[in-house]
Backbone bond lengths (Angstrom), bond angles and torsions (degrees), N, CA, C in turn:
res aa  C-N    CA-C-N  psi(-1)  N-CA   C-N-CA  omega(-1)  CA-C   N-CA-C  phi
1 X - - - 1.465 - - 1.535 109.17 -
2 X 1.540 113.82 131.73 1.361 116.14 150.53 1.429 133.33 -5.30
3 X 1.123 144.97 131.55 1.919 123.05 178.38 1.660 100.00 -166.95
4 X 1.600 112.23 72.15 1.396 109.08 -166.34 1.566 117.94 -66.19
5 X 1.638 115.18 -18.41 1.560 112.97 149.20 1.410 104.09 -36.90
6 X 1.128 134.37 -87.26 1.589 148.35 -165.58 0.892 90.44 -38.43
7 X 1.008 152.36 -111.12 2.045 149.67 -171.46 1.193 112.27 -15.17
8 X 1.436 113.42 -34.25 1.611 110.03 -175.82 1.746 108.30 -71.79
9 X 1.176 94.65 -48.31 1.670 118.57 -158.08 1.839 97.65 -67.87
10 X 2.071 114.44 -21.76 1.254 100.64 -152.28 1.924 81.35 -96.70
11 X 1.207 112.14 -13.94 1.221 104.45 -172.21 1.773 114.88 -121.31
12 X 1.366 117.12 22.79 1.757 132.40 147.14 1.783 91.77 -52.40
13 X 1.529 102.98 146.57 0.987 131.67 172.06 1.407 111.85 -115.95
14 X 1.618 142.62 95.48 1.091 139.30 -163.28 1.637 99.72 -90.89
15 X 1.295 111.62 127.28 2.182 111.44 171.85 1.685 117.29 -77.51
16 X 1.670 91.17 -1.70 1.763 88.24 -171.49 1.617 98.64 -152.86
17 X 1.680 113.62 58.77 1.370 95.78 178.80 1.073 119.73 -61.57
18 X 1.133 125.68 -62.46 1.773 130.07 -167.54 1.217 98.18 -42.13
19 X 2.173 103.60 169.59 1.344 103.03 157.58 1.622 109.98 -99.75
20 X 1.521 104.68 152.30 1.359 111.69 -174.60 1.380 112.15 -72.43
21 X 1.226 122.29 163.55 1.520 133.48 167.91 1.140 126.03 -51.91
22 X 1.264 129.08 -171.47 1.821 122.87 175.07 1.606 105.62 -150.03
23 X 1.566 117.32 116.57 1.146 115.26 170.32 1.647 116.50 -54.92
24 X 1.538 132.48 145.79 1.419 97.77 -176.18 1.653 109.15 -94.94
25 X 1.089 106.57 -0.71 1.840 106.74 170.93 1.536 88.68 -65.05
26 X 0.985 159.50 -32.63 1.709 145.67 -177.50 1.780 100.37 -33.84
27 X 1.777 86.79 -55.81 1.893 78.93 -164.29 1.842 87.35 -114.70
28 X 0.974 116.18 75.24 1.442 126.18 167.82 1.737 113.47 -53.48
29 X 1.465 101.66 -57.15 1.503 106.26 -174.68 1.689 114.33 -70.18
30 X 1.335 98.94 -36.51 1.713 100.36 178.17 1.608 113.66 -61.04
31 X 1.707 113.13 -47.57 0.991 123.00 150.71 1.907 129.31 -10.02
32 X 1.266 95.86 -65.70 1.218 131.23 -152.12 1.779 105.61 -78.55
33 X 1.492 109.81 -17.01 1.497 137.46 -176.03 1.164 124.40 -124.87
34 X 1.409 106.52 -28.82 2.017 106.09 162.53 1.811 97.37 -174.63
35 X 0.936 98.55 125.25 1.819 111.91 -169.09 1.274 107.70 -90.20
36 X 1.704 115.03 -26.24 1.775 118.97 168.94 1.112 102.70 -62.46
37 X 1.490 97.33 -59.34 2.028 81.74 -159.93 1.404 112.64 -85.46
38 X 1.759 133.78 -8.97 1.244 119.46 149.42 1.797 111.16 -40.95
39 X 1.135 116.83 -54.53 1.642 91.18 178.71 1.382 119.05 -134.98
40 X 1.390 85.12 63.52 1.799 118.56 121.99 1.412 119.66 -80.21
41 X 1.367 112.89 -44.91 1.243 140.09 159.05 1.482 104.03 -24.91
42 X 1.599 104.09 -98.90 1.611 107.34 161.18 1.370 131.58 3.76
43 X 1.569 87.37 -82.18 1.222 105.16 -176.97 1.623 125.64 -47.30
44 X 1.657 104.45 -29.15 1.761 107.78 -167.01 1.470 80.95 -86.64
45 X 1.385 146.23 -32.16 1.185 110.78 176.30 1.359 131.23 -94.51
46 X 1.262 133.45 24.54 1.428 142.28 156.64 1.232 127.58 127.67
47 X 1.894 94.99 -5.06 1.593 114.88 -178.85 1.444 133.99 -47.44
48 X 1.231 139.38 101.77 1.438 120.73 -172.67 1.830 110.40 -126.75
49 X 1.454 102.92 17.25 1.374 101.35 -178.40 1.695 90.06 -146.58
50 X 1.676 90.72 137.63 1.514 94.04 170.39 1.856 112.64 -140.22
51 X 1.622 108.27 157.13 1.138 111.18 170.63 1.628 113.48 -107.74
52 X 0.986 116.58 99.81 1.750 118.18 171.09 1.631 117.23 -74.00
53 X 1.104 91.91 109.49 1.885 106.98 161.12 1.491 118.15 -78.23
54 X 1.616 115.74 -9.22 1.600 110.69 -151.11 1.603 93.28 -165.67
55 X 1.519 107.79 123.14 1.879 85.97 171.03 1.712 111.50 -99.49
56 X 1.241 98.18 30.40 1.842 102.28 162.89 1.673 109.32 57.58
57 X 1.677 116.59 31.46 1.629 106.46 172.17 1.771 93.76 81.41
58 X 1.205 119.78 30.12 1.619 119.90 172.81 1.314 111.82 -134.03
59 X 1.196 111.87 142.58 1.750 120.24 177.42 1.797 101.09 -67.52
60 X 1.272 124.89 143.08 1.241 117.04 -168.58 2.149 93.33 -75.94
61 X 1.149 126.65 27.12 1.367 134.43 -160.92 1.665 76.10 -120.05
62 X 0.669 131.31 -87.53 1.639 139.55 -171.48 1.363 121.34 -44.19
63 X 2.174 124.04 -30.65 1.428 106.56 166.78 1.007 72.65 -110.27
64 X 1.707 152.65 136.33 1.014 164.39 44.67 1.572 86.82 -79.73
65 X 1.447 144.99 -74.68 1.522 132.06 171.66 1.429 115.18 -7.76
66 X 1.322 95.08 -69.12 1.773 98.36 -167.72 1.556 100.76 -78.86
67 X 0.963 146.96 -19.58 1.743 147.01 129.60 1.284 98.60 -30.20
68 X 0.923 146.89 -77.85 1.558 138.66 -146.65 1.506 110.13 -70.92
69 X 1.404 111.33 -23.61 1.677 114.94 -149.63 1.447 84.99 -91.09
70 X 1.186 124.46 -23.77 1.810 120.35 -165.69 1.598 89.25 -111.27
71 X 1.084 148.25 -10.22 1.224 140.68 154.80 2.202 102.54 86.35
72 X 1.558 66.48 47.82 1.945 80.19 176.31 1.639 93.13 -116.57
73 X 1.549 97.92 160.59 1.601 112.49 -177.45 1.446 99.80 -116.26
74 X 1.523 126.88 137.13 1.689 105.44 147.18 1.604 101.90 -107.77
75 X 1.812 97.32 126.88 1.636 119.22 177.87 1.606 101.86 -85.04
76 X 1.118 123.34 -9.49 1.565 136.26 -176.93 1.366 130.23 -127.47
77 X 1.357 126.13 145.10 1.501 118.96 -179.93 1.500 102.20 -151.96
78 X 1.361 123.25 100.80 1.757 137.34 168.28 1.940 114.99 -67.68
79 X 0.976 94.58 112.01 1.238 89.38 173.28 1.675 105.19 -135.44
80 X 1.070 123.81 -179.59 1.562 142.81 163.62 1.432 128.81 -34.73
81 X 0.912 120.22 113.14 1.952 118.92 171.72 1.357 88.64 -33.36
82 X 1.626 110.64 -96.87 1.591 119.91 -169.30 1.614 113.16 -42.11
83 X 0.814 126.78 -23.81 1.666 123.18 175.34 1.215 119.73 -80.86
84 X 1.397 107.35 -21.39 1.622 106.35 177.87 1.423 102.19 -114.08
85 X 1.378 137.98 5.98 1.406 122.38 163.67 1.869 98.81 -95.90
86 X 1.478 109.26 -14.65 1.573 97.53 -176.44 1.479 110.65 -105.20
87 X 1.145 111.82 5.15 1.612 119.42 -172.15 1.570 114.34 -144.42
88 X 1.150 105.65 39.24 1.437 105.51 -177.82 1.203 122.67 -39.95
89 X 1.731 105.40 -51.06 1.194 114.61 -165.72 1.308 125.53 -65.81
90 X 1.643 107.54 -36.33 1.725 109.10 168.68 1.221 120.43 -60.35
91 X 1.678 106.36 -38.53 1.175 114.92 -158.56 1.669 113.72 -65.26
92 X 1.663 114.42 -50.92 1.596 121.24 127.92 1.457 113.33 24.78
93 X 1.718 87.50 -110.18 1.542 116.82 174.59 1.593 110.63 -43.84
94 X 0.996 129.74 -53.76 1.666 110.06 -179.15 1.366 129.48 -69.12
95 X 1.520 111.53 -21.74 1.180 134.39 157.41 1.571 121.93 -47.91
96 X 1.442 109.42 -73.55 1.240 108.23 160.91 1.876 131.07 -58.90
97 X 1.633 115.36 -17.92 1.423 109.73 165.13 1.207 108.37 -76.34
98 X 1.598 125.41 -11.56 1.626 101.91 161.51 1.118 136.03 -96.10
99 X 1.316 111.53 13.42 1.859 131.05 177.43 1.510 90.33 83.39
100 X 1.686 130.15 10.79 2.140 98.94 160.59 1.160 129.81 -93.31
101 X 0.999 99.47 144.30 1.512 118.60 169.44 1.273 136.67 -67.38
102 X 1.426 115.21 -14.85 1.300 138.96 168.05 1.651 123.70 -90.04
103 X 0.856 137.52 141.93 1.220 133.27 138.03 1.797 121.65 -118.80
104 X 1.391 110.88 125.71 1.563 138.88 -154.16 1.520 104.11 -97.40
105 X 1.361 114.35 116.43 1.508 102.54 149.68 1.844 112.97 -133.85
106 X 0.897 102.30 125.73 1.801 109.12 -179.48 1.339 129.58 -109.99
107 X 1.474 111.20 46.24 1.427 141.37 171.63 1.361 118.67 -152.03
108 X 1.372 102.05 161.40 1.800 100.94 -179.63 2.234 85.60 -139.46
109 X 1.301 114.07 104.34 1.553 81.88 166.21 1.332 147.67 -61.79
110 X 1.290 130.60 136.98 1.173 118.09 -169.27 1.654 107.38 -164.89
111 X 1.013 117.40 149.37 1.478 127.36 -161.25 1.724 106.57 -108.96
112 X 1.533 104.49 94.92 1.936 105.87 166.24 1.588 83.94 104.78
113 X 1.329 103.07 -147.46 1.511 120.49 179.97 1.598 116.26 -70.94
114 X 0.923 123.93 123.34 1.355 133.86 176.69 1.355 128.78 -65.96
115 X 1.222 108.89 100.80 1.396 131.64 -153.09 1.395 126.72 -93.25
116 X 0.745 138.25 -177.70 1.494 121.78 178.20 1.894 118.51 -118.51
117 X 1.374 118.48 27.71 1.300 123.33 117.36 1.352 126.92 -69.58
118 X 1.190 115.09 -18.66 1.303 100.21 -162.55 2.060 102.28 -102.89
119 X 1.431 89.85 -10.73 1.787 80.08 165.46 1.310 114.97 -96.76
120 X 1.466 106.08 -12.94 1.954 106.12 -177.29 1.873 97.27 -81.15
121 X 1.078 130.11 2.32 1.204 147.65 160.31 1.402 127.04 -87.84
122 X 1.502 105.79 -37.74 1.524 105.14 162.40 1.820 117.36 -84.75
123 X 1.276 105.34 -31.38 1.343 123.17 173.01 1.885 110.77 -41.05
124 X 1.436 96.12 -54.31 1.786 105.17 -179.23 1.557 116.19 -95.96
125 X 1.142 121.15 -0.66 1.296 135.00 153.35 1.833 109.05 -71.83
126 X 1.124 109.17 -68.25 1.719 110.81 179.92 1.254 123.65 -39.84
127 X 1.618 104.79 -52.27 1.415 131.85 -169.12 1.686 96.97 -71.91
128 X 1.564 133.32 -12.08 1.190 121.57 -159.43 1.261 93.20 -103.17
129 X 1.885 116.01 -36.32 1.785 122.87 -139.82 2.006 78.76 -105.62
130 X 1.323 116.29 -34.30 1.579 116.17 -158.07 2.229 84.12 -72.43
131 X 1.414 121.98 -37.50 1.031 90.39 177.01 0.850 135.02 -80.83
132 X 1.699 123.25 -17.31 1.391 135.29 166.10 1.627 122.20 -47.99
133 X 1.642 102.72 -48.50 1.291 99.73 166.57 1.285 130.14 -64.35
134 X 1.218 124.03 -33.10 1.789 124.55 167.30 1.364 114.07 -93.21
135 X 1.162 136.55 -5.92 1.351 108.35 159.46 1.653 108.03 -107.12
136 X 1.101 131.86 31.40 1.912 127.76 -172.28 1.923 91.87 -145.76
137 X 1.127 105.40 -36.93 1.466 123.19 179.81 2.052 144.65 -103.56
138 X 1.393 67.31 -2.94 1.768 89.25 -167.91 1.841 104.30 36.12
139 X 0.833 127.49 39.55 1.626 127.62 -173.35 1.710 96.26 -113.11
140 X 1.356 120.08 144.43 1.494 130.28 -174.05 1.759 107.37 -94.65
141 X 1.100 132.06 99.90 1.654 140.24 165.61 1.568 95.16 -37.40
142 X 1.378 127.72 138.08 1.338 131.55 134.36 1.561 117.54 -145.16
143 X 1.442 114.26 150.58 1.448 124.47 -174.05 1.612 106.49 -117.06
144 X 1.294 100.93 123.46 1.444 132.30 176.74 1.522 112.25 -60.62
145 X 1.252 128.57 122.77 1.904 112.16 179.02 1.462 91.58 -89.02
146 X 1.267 116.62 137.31 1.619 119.45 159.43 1.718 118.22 -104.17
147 X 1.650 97.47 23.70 2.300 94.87 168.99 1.541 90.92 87.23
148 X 1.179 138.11 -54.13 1.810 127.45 -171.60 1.496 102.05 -55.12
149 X 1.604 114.63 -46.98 1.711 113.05 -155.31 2.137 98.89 -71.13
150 X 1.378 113.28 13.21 1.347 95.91 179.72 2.053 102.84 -106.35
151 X 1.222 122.36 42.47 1.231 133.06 173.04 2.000 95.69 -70.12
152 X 1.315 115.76 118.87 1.306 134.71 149.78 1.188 115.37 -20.62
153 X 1.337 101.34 115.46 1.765 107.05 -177.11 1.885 101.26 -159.96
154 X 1.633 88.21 109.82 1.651 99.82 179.56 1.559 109.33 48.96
155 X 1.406 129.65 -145.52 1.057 116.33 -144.33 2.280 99.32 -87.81
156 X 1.288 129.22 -3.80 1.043 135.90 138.90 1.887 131.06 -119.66
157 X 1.138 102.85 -136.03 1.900 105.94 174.70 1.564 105.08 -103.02
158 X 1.963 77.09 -172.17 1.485 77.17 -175.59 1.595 116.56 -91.95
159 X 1.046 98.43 23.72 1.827 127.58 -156.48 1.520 85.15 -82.21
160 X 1.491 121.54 -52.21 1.202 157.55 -144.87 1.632 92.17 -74.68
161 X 1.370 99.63 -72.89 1.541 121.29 176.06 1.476 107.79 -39.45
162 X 1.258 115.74 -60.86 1.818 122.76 172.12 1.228 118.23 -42.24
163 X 1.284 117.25 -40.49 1.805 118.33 -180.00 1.729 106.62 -82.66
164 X 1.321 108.81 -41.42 1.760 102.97 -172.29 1.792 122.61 -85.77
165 X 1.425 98.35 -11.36 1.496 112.44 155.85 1.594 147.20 -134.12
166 X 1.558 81.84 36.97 1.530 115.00 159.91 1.650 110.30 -93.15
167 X 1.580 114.79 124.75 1.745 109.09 148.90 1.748 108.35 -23.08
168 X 1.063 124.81 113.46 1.516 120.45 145.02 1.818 118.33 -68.12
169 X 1.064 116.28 -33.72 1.915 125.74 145.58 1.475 116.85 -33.32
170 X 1.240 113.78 -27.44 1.538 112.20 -144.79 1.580 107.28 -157.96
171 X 1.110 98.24 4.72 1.770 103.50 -174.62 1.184 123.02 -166.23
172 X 1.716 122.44 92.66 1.412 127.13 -154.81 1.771 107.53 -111.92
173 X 1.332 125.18 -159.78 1.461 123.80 -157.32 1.397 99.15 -152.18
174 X 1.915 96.34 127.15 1.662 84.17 170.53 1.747 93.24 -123.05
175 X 1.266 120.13 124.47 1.658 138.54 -178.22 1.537 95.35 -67.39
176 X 1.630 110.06 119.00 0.969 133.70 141.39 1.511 112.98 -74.96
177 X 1.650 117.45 104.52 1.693 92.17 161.07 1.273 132.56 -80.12
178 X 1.396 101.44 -33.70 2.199 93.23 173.03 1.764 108.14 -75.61
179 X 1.282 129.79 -1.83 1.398 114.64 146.31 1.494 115.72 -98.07
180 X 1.142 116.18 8.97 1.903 104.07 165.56 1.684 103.76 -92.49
181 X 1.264 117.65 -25.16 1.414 139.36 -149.51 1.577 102.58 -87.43
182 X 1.182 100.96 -47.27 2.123 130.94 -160.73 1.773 88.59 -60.23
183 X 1.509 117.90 -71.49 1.428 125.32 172.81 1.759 120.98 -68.40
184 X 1.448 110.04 6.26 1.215 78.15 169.59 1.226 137.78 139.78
185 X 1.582 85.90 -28.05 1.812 113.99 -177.89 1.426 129.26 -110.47
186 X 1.210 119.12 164.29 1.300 96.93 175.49 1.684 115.08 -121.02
187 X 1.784 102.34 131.03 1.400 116.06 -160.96 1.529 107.48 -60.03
188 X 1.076 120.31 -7.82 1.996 111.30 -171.79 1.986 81.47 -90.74
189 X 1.230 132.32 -70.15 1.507 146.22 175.44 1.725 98.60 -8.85
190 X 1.374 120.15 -53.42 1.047 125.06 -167.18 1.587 108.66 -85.26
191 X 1.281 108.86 -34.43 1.630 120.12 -172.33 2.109 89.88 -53.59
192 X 1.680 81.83 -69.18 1.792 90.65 -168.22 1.564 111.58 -56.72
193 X 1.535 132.15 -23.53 1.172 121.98 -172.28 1.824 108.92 -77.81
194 X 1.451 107.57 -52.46 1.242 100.60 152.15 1.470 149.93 -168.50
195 X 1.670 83.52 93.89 1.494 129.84 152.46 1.537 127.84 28.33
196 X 1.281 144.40 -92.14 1.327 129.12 175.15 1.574 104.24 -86.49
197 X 1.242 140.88 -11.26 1.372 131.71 142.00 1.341 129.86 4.87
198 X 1.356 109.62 -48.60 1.697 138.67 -154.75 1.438 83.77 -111.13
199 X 1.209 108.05 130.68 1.718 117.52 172.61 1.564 106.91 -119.87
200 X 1.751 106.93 -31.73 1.459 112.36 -171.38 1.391 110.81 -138.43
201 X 1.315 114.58 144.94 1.540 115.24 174.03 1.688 129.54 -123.77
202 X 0.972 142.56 141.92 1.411 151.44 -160.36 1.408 85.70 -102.98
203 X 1.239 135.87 127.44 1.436 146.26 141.55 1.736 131.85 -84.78
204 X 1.025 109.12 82.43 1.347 115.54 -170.30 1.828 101.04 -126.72
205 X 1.541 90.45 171.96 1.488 83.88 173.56 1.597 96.89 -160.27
206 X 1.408 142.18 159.05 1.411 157.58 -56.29 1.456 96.42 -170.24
207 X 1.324 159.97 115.64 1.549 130.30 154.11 1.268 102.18 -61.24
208 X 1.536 108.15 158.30 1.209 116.32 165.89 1.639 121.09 -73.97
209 X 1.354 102.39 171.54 1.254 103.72 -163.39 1.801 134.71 89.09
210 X 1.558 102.13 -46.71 1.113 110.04 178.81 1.496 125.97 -68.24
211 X 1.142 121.49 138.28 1.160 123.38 -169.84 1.487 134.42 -84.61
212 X 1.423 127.62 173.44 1.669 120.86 174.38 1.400 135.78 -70.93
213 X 0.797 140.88 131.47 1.897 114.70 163.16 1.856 89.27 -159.55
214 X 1.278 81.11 -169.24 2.011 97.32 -171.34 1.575 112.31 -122.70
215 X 1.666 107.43 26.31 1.464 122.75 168.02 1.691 105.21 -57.63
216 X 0.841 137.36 -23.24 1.351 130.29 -132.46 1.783 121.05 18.77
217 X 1.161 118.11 54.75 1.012 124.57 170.81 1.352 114.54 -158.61
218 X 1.440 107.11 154.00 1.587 108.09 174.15 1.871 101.66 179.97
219 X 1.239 109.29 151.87 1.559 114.37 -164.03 1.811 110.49 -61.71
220 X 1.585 96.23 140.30 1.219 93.57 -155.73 1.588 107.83 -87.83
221 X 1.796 119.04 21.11 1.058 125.62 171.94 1.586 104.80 -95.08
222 X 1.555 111.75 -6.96 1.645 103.23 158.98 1.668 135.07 -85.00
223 X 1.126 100.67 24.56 1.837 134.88 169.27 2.027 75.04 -87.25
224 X 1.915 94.85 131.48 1.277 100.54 179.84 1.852 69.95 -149.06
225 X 1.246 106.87 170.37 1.249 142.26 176.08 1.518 106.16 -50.47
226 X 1.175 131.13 124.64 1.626 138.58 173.23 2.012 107.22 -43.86
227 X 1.040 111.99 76.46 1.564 123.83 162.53 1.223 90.04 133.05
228 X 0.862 139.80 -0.18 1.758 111.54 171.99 1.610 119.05 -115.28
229 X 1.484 104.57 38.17 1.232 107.48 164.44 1.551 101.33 -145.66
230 X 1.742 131.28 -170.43 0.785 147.99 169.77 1.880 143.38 16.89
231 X 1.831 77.74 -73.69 1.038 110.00 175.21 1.676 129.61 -71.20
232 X 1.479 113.01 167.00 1.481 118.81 -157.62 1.348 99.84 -109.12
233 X 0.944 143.17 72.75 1.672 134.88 -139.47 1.576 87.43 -112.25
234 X 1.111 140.44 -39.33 1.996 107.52 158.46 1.015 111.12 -68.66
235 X 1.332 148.93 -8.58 1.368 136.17 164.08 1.300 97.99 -54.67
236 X 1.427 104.86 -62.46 1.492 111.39 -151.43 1.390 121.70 -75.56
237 X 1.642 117.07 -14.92 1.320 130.64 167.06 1.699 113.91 -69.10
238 X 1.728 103.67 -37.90 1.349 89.18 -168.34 2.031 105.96 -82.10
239 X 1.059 105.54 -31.96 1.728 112.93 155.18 1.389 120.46 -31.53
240 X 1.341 120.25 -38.63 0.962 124.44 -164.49 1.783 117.18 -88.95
241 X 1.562 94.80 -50.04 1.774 110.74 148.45 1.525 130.31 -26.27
242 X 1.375 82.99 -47.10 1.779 97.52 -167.80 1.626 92.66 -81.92
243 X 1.716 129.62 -38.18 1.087 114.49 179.76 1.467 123.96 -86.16
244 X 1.499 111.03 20.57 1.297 108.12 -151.82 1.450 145.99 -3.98
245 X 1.312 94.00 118.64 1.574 129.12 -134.74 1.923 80.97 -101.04
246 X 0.974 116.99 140.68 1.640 100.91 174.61 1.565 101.72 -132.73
247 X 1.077 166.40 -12.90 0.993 138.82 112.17 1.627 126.58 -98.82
248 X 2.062 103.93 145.12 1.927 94.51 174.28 1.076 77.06 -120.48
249 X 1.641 102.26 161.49 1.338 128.04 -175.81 1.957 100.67 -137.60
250 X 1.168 107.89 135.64 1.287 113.98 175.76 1.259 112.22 -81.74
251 X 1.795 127.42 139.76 1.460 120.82 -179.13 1.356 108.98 -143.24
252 X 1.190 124.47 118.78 1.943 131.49 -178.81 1.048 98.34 -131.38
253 X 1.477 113.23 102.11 1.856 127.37 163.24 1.275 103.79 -66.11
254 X 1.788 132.26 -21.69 1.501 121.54 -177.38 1.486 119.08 -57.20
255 X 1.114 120.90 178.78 1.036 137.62 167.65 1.206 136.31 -90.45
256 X 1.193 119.71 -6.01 1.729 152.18 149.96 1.450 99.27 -73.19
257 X 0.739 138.11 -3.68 2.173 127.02 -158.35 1.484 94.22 -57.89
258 X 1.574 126.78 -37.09 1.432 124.14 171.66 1.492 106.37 -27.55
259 X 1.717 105.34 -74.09 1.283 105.75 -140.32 2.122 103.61 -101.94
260 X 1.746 96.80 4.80 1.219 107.91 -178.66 1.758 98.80 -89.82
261 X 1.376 121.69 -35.85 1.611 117.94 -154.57 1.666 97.42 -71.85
262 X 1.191 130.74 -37.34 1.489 134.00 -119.10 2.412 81.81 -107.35
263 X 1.179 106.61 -7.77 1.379 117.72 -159.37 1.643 97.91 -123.19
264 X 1.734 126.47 -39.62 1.281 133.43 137.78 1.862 106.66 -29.68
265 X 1.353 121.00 -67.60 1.370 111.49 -142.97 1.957 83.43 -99.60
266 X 1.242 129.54 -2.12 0.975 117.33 162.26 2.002 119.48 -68.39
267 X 1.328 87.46 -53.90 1.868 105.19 177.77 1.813 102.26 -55.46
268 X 1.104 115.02 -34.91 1.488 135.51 172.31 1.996 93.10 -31.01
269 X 1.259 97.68 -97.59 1.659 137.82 176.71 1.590 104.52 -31.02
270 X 1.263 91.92 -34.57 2.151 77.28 -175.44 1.357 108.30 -129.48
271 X 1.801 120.62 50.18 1.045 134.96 146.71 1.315 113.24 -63.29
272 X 1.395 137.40 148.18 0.967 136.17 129.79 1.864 146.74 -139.78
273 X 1.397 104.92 171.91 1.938 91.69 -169.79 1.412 104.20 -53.87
């Protein structure tokens, strides 16, 4: 029999089938009080990829365990500017005991406005530690924008400066959109300008109303639900496609992330072309 639902449904084009990843600063505090049943957590909502900033008081030997037992991966591991230019080697090794492939840093230090010593400093730092890690480590370097690194510089930022005198060998990009967004820019603009650069993406989005600047900061109760703030997030999904983006990870510093994530990875699922 006929069933033009069924035809419809076999030929919808979804922009975000899978479910996305989970930064683990999302649930920092749950984290921070029992790391099983935070993802259990996870897990009941569809999670199977994670990025760790923190191993929560655990040997990275012990949540790769509790990773394995729920049949979650971490493709990512955030750690410290200073911790990973002074500790490579652990940092390495813990990386790889959790099966990622990444190693994350989402700061540059720097004192006041962010200047451009201080990225021609991160520039030869990356290029030194991003080759160490892939050729001693086979592990992929990427740097996080946190909204400060887009300070005006010649005919763009220094954001600008970070991508065109970084190793692309040795020094990759994970797109923050509410810090490409926060200062100013727009995160699909950057996806398409340049393109496999970006290995990883943060999915967040903006309340409305709030405004721009190049603080890199702003209250972390302005994390609103994936489409109901700011941001252009099919723009920025299908940008991201085209640059292939290989892992997104969802991230809500609010304090709602309970009742904000589960409505994020819903709006996720029933995108379409």
């Amino acid at each position: 029999m006929f069933n033009p639902e069924f035809i419809q449904a076999q030929s919808t084009k979804y922009l975000f089938p899978e479910t996305p990843g989970m930064v683990s600063y999302t649930y920092r505090k749950s984290f921070q009080k029992d790391v099983a049943a935070t993802l259990d957590t996870l897990k009941g909502l569809g999670i199977t990829d994670m990025e760790f900033s923190n191993l929560f008081n655990k040997s990275a030997a012990e949540l790769r365990k509790l990773l394995d037992a729920r049949n979650i991966k971490c493709s990512s591991m955030g750690v410290n500017y200073d911790v990973l230019m002074n500790k490579t080697q652990e940092v390495a090794q813990n990386a790889k005991t959790l099966g990622a492939q990444y190693v994350r840093v989402a700061n540059i230090p720097h004192s006041g406005i962010f200047k451009l010593e201080d990225a021609r400093k991160a520039v030869k730092d990356f290029n030194s530690v991003g080759k160490e890690l892939k050729e001693k480590h086979n592990l992929i370097f990427v740097y996080h924008n946190h909204g400060f690194e887009f300070q005006p510089y010649q005919n763009g930022t220094l954001f600008d400066y970070l991508l065109k005198n970084t190793n692309p060998q040795y020094v990759s990009f994970e797109l923050d959109i509410l810090w490409a967004f926060h200062p100013g820019h727009d995160p699909a603009k950057l996806l398409n300008t340049y393109g496999d650069r970006f290995k990883l993406m943060h999915l967040k989005d903006l309340r409305k109303g709030v405004k721009s600047d190049l603080t890199g900061h702003t209250s972390p109760e302005n994390d609103v639900a994936l489409g109901a703030g700011q941001i252009n997030i099919p723009e920025v999904l299908k940008a991201a496609k085209k640059a292939g983006i290989k892992h997104y990870y969802i991230e809500d510093e609010s304090s709602l992330k309970s009742v904000q994530v589960p409505k994020s990875i819903a709006y996720l699922k029933r995108l379409t072309y």
